[in-house]
N, C-alpha and C positions, 0 to 999 in steps of 0.2 A: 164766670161765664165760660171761660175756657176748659176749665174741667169739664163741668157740664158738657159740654161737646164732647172734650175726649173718651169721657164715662161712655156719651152717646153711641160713639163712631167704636167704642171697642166693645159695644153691646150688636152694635149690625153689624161689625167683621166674624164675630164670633157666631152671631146667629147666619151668618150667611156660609158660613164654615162648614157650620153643622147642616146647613141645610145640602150643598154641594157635595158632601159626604153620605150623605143621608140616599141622595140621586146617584151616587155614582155606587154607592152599594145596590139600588134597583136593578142599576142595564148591569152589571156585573152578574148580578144574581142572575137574570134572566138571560145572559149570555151563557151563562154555565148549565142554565137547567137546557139549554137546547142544545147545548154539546154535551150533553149527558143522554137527552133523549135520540139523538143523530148515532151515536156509539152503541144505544139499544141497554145502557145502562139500568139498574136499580137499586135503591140504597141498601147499605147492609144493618144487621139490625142495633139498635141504639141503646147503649148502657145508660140507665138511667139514672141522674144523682136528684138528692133529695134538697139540694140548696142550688141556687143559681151557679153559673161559670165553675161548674165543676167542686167549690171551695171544701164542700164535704169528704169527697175524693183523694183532695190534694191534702187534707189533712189526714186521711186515713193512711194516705202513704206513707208521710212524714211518721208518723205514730205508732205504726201499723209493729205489733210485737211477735208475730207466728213467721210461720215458715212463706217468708212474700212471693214464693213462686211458685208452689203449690196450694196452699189456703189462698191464694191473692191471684194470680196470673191466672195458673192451668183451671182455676175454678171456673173464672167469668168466660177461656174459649169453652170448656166444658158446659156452659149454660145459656151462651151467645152464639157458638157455632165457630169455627175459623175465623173467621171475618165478624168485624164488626167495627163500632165508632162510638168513642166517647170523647167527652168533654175536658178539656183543661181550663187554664185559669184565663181571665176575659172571652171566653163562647168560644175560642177557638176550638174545633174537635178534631182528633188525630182517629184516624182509620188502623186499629191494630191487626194481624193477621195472622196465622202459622200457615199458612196453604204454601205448598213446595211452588203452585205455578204463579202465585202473586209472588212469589220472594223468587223465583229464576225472574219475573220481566222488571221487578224494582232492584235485583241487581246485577242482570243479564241484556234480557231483550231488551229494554228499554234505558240501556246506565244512564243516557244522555237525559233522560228528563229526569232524574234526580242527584240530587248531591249529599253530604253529612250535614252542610248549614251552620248557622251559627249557634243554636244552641247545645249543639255537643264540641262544638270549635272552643265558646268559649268557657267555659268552667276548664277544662284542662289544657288550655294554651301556656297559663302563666309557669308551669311546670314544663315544658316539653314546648310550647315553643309554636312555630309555625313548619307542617313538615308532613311526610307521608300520612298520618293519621289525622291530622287536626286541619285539614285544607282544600279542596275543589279547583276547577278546572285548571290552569297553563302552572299553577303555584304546584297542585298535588300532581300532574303530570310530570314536571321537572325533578320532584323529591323521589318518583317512583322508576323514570330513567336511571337518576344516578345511583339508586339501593339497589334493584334490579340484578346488575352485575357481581352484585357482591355476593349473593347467596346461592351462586352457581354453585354446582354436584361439586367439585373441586374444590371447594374452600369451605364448605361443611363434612365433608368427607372425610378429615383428615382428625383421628380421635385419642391422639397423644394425648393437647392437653387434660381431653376430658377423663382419661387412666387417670391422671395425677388428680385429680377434683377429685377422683370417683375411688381412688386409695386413700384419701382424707376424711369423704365420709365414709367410707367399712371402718378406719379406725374411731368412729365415735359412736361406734357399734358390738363393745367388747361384749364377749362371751365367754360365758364358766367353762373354764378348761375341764368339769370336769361331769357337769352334768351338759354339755353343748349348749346351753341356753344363753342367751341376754335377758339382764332385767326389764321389767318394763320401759317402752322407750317411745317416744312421741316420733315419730320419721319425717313428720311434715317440715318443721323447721330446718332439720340437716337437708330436704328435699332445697327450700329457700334456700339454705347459702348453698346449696351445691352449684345450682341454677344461675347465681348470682356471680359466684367463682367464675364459672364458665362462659359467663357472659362479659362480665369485664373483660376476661382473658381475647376475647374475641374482639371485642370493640375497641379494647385501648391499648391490646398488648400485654398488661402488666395484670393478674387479678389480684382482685381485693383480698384475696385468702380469707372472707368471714367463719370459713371451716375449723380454720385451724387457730383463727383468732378463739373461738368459741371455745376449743380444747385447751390452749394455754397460750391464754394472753402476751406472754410473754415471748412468743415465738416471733425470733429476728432470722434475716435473711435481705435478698438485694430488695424482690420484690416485697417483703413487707416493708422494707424503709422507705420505698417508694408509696406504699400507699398510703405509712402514716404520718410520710410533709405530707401528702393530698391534704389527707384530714383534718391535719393540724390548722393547713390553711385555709379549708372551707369552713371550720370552725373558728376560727377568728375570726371570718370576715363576715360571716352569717349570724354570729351570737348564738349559735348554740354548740352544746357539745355533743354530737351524732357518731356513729358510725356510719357511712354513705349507705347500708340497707334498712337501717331504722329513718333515716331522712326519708328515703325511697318509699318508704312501705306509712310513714305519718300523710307526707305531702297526699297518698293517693288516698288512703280514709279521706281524706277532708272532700278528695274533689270526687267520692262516690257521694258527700253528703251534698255537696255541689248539684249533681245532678238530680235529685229529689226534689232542690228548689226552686228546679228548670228558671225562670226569667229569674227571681229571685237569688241565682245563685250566686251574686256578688259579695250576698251580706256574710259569704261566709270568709271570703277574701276582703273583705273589707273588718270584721272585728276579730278575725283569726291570724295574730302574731305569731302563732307555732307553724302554722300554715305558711308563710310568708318565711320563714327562717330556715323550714326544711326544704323550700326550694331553694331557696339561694343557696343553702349547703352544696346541693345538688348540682345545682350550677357553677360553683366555686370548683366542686373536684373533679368535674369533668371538662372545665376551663384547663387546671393544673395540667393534665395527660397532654391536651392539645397543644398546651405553650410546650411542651416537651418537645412535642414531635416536632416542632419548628424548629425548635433550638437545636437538635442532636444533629441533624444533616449529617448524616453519617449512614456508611454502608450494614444494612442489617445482617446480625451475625447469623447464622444457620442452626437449627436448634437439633439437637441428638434427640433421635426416638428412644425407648425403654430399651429396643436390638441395640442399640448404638449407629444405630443411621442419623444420617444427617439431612432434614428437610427444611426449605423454608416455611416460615411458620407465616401466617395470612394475620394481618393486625387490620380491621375496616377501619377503622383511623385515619390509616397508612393509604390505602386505598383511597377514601374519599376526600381526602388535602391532596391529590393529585387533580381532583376535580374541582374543586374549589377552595379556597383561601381563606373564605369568610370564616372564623370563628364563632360566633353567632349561630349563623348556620352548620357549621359543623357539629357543636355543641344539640342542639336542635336535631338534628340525625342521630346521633347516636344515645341520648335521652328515650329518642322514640321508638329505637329497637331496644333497650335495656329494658322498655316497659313492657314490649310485647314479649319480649326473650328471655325473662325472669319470671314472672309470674306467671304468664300459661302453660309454661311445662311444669313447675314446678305444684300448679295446681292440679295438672295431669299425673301427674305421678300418684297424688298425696291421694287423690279419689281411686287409682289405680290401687294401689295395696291394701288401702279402707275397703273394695271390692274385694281385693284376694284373699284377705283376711276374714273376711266371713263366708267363701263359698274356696272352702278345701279343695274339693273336688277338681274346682279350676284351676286353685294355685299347684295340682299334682301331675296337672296335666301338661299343665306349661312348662314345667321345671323337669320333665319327661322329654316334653321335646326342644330345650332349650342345653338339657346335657347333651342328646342327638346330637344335635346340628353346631355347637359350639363349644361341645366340651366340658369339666368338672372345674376351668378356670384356672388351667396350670400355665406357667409362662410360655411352656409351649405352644398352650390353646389362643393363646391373647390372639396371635396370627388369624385367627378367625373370624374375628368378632369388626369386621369390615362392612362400610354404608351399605354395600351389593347384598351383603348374606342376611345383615338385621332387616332388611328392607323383606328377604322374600322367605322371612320366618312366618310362614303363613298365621299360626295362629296367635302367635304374640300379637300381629298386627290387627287380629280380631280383638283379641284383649283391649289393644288400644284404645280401640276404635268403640268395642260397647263402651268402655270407662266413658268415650267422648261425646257418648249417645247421650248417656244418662245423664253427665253431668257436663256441657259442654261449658269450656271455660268463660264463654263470653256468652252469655244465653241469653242478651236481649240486643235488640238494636234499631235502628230508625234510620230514615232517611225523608229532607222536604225536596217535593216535585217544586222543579224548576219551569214546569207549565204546565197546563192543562191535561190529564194521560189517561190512562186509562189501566183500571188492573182486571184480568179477566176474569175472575171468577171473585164470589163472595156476597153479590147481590140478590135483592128477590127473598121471597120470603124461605125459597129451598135453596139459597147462596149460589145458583149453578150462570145469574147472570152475572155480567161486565158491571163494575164499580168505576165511579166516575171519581177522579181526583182531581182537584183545585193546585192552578200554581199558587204555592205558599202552604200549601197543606203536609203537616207532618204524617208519614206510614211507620208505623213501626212494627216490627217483626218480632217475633220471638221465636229462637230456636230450640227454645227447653220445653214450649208447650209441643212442639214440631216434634220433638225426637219423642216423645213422649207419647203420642195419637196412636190408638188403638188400633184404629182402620188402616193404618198405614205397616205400624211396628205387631199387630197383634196382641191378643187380650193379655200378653205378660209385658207387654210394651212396657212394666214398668220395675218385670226382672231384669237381673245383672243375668245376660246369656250370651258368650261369645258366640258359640256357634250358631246364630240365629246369620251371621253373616257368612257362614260356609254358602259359596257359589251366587251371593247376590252382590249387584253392583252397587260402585257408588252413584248415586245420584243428587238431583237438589232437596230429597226428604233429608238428605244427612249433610249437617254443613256446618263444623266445629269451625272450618277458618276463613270461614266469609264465601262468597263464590264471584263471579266473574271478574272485572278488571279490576277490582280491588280483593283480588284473594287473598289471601296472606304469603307473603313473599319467602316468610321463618318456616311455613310449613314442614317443609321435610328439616329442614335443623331441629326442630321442636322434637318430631317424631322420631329423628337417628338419637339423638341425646335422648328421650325416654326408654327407646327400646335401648339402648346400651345400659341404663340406669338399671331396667331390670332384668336385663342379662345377668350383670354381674353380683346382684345382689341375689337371684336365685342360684348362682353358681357355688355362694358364698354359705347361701343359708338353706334346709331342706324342710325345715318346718315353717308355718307362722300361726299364730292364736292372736285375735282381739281381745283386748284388755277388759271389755264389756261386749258382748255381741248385743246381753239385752236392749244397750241403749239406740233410741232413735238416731238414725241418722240427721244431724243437722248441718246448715251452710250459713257460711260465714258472705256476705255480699257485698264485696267491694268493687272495682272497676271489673273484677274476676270474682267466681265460686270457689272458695275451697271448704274443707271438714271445719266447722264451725267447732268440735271439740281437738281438732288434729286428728294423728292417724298414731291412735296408741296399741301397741301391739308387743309381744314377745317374738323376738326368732330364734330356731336352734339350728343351728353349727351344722353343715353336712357331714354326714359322717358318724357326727357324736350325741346327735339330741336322739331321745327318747319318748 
């Protein structure tokens, strides 16, 4: 008899569940449709899937073999309009958009009513942590205070160590003494460890030398014995055997696949052992540096420039253990700019010379005005090559800058409204009303279909033309590093290290040929874009190619 009851009693809890639920979705609904209709709003138009709660969709992505940002993204704004709204998994529908004035009020006018949320917080937490990228309100204000100071003009400005980086990779760039040529030569990877070099060097003090590890393994010195205890012991205590940029570069595969599973993305952290072992690598060697910096207490010595000056050298390490103590946290910081500060420049680059490589004309012109204003790269010349003069190299920084049109490194992104808001434009059947958004509702943006709009960029919008940007401004149609209070903080480090990168590499070389021009261009899509084939290419020797 007592079952019986209990059976009973959890048949009218549950049916009284659903029914309260069922009511509180009405007045919710009809609260929303009369702040919708008060704001003068209209809906925008509706991607339609052929199976319930999206499930068609979400497999197609999952599955999806072609080019997923042009056969996939640019196609549905190109058939939907800027704006629009489709389905994910359980009815939930996400508003996507490329409109410059919806993406200024969702990350400008409006920052306060939306945040990143948790589904992009947690698939990449377990790697990085809790911290500028992965966090919202009093938590990502605190992480953004104390970064903040660090990447003042003054302490990206100073490009000593990145000569020595940047004389590591020209030597893995030999040339026939006698026809000026190199063989053919993939650049993308020496672009990763240059990037990787120069960023450990920044954040820990000491870098990883992946450059010169890669030319011969065997190369000892203070800093390589320092990096290979690190390894030794994140390898031992991780169970696997990595070098800290193949941990780096597995751990973020897994958590781009991560993000494809959106709510599901645990099952990949949950039966991925390689996944789980390349972060803790990663956590092990970046613990190692920290416990250092504790331990040394001791006055830092002064480092000699190439002149023979002596400069302090800036370690954010060093920096941020004045701020706090926690290791944890610390570790946590500095995870989180190694991810932004390795791989978006180094994906900048790789698209950058895959562009120069097949439009001669540009790479003749820049290396034109790059011997002008800096010189053919004689020791004399280095004195020139200063944050002030790469900065107002006019059209290097166009170069830049279409590379970061075309292909911008972070080319999609989202944010959920933290209340009820409004975005102004994309509604109606001509898109030109107010869109009403739900607190709880995911926006995502995409700034590849953005840089890509005809009406905006014109009918080559989808040529490589630097001077399409002679005398026009920046504004929110262009926005490789985010925009308002969460702009990207690396921005000018990213952009003084690319533009030194090819400073010295046009002062080096006068010619370049792609390996294949015939071939498509393809993209590789991990947490970042880069040359899905690399960037294969020949260069010749100034001076001596032919």
């Amino acid at each position: 008899m007592d079952s019986v009851l209990t059976i009973r009693n959890l048949f009218f809890a549950g049916v009284s569940f659903v029914i309260f639920y069922a009511f509180r979705s009405v007045l919710d609904n009809r609260r929303f449709k009369k702040f919708a209709r008060e704001n003068g709003c209209e809906d925008p138009p509706l991607f339609k899937d052929k199976l319930p709660w999206g499930i068609d969709t979400i497999y197609k992505l999952i599955t999806f073999k072609g080019d997923l940002l042009d056969d996939w993204v640019c196609k549905q704004y190109y058939e939907l309009g800027a704006t629009w709204k489709g389905n994910v998994l359980f009815g939930d529908q996400v508003i996507n958009t490329s409109d410059p004035q919806n993406i200024q009020t969702i990350l400008g006018v409006k920052f306060k009513d939306f945040e990143i949320g948790e589904k992009r917080h947690r698939p990449i937490r377990y790697l990085i942590g809790n911290g500028i990228f992965t966090s919202d309100g009093p938590t990502w204000s605190h992480a953004r205070a104390i970064m903040r100071p660090q990447f003042m003009r003054e302490h990206i400005s100073n490009l000593e160590a990145t000569e020595r980086h940047m004389q590591n990779l020209l030597k893995a760039i030999p040339a026939d003494p006698t026809s000026g040529w190199c063989d053919e030569i993939d650049l993308q990877p020496l672009f990763f460890r240059l990037t990787m070099d120069n960023a450990t060097e920044f954040l820990f003090g000491t870098s990883v030398d992946s450059q010169l590890t890669a030319m011969a393994p065997a190369t000892t010195g203070d800093a390589q014995t320092v990096q290979t205890r690190a390894t030794l012991m994140a390898a031992g205590k991780s169970g696997e055997n990595y070098s800290f940029g193949e941990a780096f570069t597995t751990a973020q595969d897994y958590i781009s696949w991560s993000f494809r599973f959106q709510q599901f993305y645990w099952l990949i952290h949950l039966f991925s052992t390689k996944y789980r072992r390349a972060c803790q690598f990663c956590h092990r060697f970046a613990d190692y540096f920290i416990e250092e910096n504790f331990r040394q207490h001791k006055e830092k010595k002064p480092e000699k420039s190439n002149s023979g000056e002596t400069y302090e050298k800036y370690v954010l390490l060093e920096a941020l253990a004045e701020e706090t103590q926690n290791r944890k946290e610390l570790r946590e910081h500095l995870l989180q700019i190694l991810l932004a500060g390795r791989d978006t420049t180094a994906s900048l680059l790789s698209w950058t010379f895959l562009l120069l490589s097949r439009h001669p004309h540009v790479w003749a012109r820049l290396r034109k005005e790059i011997i002008r204003d800096f010189g053919a790269g004689s020791s004399a010349d280095k004195e020139l090559l200063t944050f002030h003069r790469l900065k107002s190299c006019t059209y290097l920084q166009h170069v830049l800058y279409e590379a970061l049109r075309l292909y911008p490194v972070i080319p999609a992104n989202h944010r959920r409204a933290t209340a009820d808001t409004v975005l102004p434009v994309g509604g109606g059947a001509d898109g030109t009303k107010p869109v009403a958004v739900r607190k709880g509702q995911v926006v995502a943006y995409s700034v590849y279909a953005m840089h890509r709009r005809t009406d905006i960029w014109g009918d080559d919008a989808a040529e490589f033309r630097p001077e399409r940007w002679q005398g026009r401004k920046l504004d929110w149609s262009f926005l490789p590093f985010n925009g308002g209070p969460r702009i990207c903080l690396g921005q000018q480090f990213a952009l003084t290290l690319a533009s030194y990168v090819v400073v010295r590499i046009l002062q080096r070389f006068d010619k370049i040929e792609p390996v294949d021009s015939s071939t498509p261009i393809e993209k590789f899509l991990s947490l970042t874009i880069s040359p899905a084939n690399g960037v294969k290419v020949r260069l010749g020797l100034a001076g001596r190619s032919q």
